[in-house]
Each structure stands twice: as structure tokens, then as C-alpha cells.
C-alpha positions in Angstrom: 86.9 66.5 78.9 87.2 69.0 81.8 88.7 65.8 83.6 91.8 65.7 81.4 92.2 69.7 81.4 92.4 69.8 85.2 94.6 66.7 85.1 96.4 68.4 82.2 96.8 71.9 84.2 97.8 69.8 87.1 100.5 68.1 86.0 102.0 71.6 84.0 101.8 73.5 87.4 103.2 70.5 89.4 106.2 70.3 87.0 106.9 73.1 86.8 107.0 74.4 90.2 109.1 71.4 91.3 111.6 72.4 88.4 111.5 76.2 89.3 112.3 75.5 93.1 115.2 73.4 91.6 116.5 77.1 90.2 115.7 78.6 93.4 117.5 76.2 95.5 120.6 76.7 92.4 119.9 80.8 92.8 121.0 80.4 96.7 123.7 77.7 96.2 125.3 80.3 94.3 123.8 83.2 97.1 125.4 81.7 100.3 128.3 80.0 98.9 127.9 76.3 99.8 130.0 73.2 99.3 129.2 71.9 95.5 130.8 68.5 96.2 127.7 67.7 98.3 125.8 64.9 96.9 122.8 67.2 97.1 124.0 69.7 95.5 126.0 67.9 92.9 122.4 66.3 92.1 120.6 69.8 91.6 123.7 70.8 89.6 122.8 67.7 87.4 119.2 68.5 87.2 119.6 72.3 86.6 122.6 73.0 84.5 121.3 72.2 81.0 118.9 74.9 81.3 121.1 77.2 83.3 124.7 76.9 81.8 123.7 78.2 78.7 122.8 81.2 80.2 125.7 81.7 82.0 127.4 82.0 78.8 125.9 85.1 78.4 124.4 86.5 81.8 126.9 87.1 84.5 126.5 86.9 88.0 127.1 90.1 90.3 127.7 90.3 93.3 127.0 86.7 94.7 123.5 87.2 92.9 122.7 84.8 89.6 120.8 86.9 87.3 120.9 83.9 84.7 118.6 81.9 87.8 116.3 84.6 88.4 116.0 85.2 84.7 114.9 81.4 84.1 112.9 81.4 87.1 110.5 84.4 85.6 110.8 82.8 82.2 109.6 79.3 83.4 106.7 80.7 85.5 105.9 82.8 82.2 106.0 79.7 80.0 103.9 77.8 82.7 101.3 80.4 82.7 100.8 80.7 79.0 100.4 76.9 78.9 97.8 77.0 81.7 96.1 79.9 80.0 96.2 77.3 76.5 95.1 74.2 78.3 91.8 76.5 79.4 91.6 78.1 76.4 92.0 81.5 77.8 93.4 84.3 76.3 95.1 86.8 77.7 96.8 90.5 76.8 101.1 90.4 76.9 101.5 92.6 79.2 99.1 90.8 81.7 100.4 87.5 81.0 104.1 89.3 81.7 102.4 91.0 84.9 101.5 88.1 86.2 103.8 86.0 85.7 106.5 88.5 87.6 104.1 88.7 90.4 103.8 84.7 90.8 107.8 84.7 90.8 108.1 87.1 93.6 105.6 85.3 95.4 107.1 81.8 94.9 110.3 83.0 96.3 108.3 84.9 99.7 106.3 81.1 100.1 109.9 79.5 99.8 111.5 81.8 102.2 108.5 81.4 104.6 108.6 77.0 104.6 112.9 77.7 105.0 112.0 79.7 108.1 109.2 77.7 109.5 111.4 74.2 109.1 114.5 76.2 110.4 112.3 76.8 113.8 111.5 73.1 113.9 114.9 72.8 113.6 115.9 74.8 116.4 113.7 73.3 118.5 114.9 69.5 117.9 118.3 70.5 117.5 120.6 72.5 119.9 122.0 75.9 119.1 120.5 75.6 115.6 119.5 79.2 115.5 122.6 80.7 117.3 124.8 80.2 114.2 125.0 76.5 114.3 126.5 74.8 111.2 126.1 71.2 111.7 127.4 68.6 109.5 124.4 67.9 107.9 124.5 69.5 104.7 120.6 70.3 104.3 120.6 72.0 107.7 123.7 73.9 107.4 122.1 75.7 103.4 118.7 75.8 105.0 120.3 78.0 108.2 122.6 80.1 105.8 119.3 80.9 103.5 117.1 81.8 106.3 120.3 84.1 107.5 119.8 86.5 104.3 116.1 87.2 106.4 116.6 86.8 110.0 120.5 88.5 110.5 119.8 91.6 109.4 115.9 91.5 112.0 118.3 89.7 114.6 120.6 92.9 114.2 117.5 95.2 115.1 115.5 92.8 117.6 118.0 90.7 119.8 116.6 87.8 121.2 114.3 88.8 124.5 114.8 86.7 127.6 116.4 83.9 125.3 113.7 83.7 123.1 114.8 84.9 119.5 111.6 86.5 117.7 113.0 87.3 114.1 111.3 84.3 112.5 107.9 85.6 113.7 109.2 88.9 112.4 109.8 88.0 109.2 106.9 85.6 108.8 104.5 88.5 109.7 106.5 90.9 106.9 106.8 87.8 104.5 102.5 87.1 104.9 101.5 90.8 104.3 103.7 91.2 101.1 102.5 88.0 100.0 98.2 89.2 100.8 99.8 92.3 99.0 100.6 90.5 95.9 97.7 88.3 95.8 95.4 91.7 95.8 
């Protein structure tokens, strides 16, 4: 029977992680102002506007931020931990599960910002002048450099790049990792 829990818990957490990086990806559509008519995008769109456009209804967005996004990010890791907590059997206080589950959602948006920057300094490597501002054709490249921007410009701005090698990603890796051993605590 402990079989089919883990299985059980498996398939919840792999769900609904996939689903709430959907909404992440959606938050920073919406954050750096991409193209919508990208097939991409369009697809996320597809995927994450019955859950999202109802809120919109009723939740503005200010100032380039989606509050309706980050609300149903918090309320799908909350929904996701009170279903593992059921599958176990596992009770928990309110407040702890709601603790908890705002923790997790920070820390799911530091571990998405730290794989954007470590695949944007792949990127730089194979492609040219990726991390000097390029904006290539390629859709995926282009949202991935404009999301690591919100991190890196405002390092970049403090730390310019020493002998031509640009040390904001490492930066901001080192920040991201602490904050996250901070949360896990």
C-alpha cells in the first residue's frame, strides 16, 4: 500500500509543479512584455487561462506585476500540499500548512530563476553576444534573456564585467542559493 501512496504523492507533486511553472512562465510573459503571438506563448496562454482569466476578472495587475498569477501560484502549492499531507495521512495546523506553503512558492520561484540563469550562461557560451543584450530571433532565448535581466541588470549595474568576463550570474547564483538554504532552515 505504501507503493501506491508514493506513486500517488508522485504524481500530485509532479502535476502540479509542472502546472504551477506554467503560471510562472504566464507571471513573466506578462513581467517582460513578450510577443503573445508566439506559438509558445499562445500554447501557455491555452494551458493557463481557464484557471487564470477568471481571476483577472477580479484581481488587477499593477505595475507590469500579475497579482492574479502569484495568487494562483500560492493557492496551487497550498492545494498541493494539503493533498500530499491527505495522501500520508498527516495532519497539520492552518497556519503551518499556509506557512509552508508560502515558503515552497518563494522557493519555487528562486529554483526557477536559478535553472533561467544557469541555461542563459550555456547560452552565452554557444551563442555570441547572448549576454550583452542579445535578442535573437528565437523566441525561447529572447524571454529566457529578458527574465534573467530582472536579476542580472540591476548586479550588472554594480559589478561591470572584469576583463570581459561578466560575473553577475555567479553573483546572483550565490545570493539565490543562500536565500534558498535560508528558506529550507
Amino acid at each position: 500500500m505504501s507503493a501506491l501512496i508514493e506513486v500517488a504523492v508522485f504524481l500530485v507533486d509532479t502535476i502540479f509543479t509542472l502546472y504551477m511553472i506554467l503560471i510562472l512562465l504566464r507571471f513573466f510573459f506578462y513581467r517582460v512584455n513578450i510577443n503573445f503571438r508566439e506559438p509558445i506563448a499562445q500554447v501557455i496562454m491555452r494551458l493557463t487561462n481557464p484557471t487564470l482569466r477568471p481571476l483577472h476578472r477580479f484581481i488587477p495587475a499593477w505595475r507590469r506585476i500579475d497579482f492574479a498569477a502569484l495568487l494562483l501560484l500560492f493557492t496551487l502549492m497550498l492545494v498541493k500540499i494539503m493533498l500530499i499531507l491527505l495522501l500520508y495521512g498527516e495532519l497539520a495546523s492552518p497556519f503551518l500548512i499556509f506557512l509552508i506553503a508560502f515558503i515552497r512558492t518563494i522557493y519555487l520561484i528562486l529554483q526557477f530563476f536559478t535553472f533561467t540563469i544557469i541555461i542563459g550562461v550555456i547560452a552565452s557560451w554557444i551563442i555570441p553576444d547572448y549576454s550583452h543584450g542579445y535578442r535573437s530571433h528565437s523566441f525561447p532565448l529572447d524571454f529566457l534573456y529578458r527574465i534573467n535581466e530582472l536579476l542580472l541588470g540591476p548586479v550588472r549595474a554594480h559589478l561591470p564585467p572584469f576583463q570581459g568576463i561578466d560575473f553577475s550570474p555567479l553573483v546572483v547564483l550565490i545570493i539565490l542559493q543562500v536565500l534558498m538554504i535560508l528558506l529550507s532552515a
